[in-house]
KOLBA-795176 format. One record per residue (C-alpha): residue in one letter; chain; residue number from 1; x, y, z. Coordinates in nm, 2 decimals. Last residue first. Example, Ala and Ser with C-alpha at 12.3 -4.5 7.8 and 13.67 -1.06 7.14 Angstrom:
+--------+--------+-----+--------+--------+--------+
| residu | chaine | num |     xx |     yy |     zz |
+--------+--------+-----+--------+--------+--------+
|      s |      A |   2 |   1.37 |  -0.11 |   0.71 |
|      a |      A |   1 |   1.23 |  -0.45 |   0.78 |
+--------+--------+-----+--------+--------+--------+
END
This chain:
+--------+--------+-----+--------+--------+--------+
| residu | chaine | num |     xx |     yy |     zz |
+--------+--------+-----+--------+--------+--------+
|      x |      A |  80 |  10.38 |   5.24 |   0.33 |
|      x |      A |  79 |  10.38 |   5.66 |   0.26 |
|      x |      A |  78 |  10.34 |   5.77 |  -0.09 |
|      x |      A |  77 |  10.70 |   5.86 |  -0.25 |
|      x |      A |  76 |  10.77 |   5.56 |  -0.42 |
|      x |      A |  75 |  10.42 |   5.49 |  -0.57 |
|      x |      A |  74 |  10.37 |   5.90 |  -0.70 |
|      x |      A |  73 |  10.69 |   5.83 |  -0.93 |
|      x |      A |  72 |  10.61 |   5.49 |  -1.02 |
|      x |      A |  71 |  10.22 |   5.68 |  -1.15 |
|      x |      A |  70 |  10.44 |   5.97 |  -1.30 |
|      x |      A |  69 |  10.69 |   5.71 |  -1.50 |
|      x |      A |  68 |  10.39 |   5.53 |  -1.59 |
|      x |      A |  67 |  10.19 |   5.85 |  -1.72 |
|      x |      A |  66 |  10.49 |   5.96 |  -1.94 |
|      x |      A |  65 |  10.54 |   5.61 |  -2.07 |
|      x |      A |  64 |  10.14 |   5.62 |  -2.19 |
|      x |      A |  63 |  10.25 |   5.78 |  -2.50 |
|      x |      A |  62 |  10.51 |   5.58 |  -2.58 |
|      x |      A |  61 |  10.33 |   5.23 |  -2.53 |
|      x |      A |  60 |  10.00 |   5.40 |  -2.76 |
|      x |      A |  59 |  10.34 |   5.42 |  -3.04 |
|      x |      A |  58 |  10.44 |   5.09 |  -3.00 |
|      x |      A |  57 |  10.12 |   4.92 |  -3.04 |
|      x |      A |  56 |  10.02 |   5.10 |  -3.34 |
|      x |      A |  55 |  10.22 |   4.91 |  -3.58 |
|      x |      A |  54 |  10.05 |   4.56 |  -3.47 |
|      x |      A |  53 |   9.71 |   4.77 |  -3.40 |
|      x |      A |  52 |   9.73 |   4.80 |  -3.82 |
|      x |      A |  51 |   9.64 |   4.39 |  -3.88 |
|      x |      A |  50 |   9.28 |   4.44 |  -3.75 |
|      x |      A |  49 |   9.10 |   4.54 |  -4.06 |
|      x |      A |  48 |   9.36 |   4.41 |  -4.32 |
|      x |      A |  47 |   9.38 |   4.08 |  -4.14 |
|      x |      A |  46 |   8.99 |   4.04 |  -4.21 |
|      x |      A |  45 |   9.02 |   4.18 |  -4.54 |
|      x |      A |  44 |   9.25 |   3.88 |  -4.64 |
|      x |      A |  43 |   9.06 |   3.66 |  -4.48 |
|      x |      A |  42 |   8.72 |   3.74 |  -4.63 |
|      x |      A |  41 |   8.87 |   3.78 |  -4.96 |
|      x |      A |  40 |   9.00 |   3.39 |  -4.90 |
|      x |      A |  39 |   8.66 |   3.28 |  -4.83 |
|      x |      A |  38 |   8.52 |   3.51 |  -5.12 |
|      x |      A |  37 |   8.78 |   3.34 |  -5.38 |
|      x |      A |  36 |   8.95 |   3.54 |  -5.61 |
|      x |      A |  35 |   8.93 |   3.73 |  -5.87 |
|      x |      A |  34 |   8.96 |   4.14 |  -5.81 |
|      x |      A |  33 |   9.25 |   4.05 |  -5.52 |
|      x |      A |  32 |   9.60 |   4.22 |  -5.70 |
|      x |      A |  31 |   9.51 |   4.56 |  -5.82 |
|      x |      A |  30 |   9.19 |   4.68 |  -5.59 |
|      x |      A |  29 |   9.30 |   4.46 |  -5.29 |
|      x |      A |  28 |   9.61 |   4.62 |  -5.24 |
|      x |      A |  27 |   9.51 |   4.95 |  -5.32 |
|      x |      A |  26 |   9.24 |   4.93 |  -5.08 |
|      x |      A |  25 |   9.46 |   4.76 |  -4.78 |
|      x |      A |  24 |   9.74 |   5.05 |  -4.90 |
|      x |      A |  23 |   9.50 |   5.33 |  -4.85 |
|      x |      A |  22 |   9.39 |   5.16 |  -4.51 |
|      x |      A |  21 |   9.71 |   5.19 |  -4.37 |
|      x |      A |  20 |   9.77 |   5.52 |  -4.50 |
|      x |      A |  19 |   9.49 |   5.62 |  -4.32 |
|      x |      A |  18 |   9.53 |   5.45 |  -3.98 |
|      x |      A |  17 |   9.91 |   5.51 |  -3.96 |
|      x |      A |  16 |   9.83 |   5.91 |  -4.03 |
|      x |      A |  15 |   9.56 |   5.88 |  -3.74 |
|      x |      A |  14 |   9.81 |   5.71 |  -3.55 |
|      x |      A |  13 |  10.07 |   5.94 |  -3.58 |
|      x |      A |  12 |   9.84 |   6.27 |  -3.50 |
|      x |      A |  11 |   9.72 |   6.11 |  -3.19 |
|      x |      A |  10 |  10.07 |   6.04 |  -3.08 |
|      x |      A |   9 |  10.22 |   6.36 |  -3.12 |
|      x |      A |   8 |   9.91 |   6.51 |  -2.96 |
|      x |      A |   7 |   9.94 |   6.25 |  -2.65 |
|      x |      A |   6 |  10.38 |   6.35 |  -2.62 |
|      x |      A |   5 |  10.26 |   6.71 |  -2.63 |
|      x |      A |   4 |  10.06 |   6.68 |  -2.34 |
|      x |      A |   3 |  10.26 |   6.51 |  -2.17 |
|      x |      A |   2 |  10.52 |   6.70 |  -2.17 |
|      x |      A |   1 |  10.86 |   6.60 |  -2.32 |
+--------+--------+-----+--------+--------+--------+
END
């Protein structure tokens, strides 16, 4: 797959992962969190903010496979 292709595939999955992500945060804490404590509100939205780069991790890893197999590629054949 082209690079190219493989970075727009990616871009558009992680901008879907993003927003659905943070639609189910809001929804989350809109139904079940309304009373409850601000320390653990703090946490919970805390985790919420960070907790979608867990999911994203493996699809920024298969977008940058195309430029490690080039950069290995361009390693082996330059002169030692």
């Amino acid at each position: 797959m082209p690079n190219r292709l493989r970075k727009f595939i990616g871009a558009i999955l992680l901008l879907t992962l993003v927003m659905v992500w943070a639609l189910l945060a809001m929804a989350l804490a809109q139904s079940v969190l309304m009373n409850i404590n601000g320390l653990v509100a703090g946490l919970y939205y805390f985790v919420a903010g960070i907790g979608w780069v867990l999911p994203a991790m493996p699809i920024i890893s298969w977008m940058a496979k195309g430029d490690r197999e080039k950069a290995n590629a361009a390693r082996a054949k330059a002169p030692v």
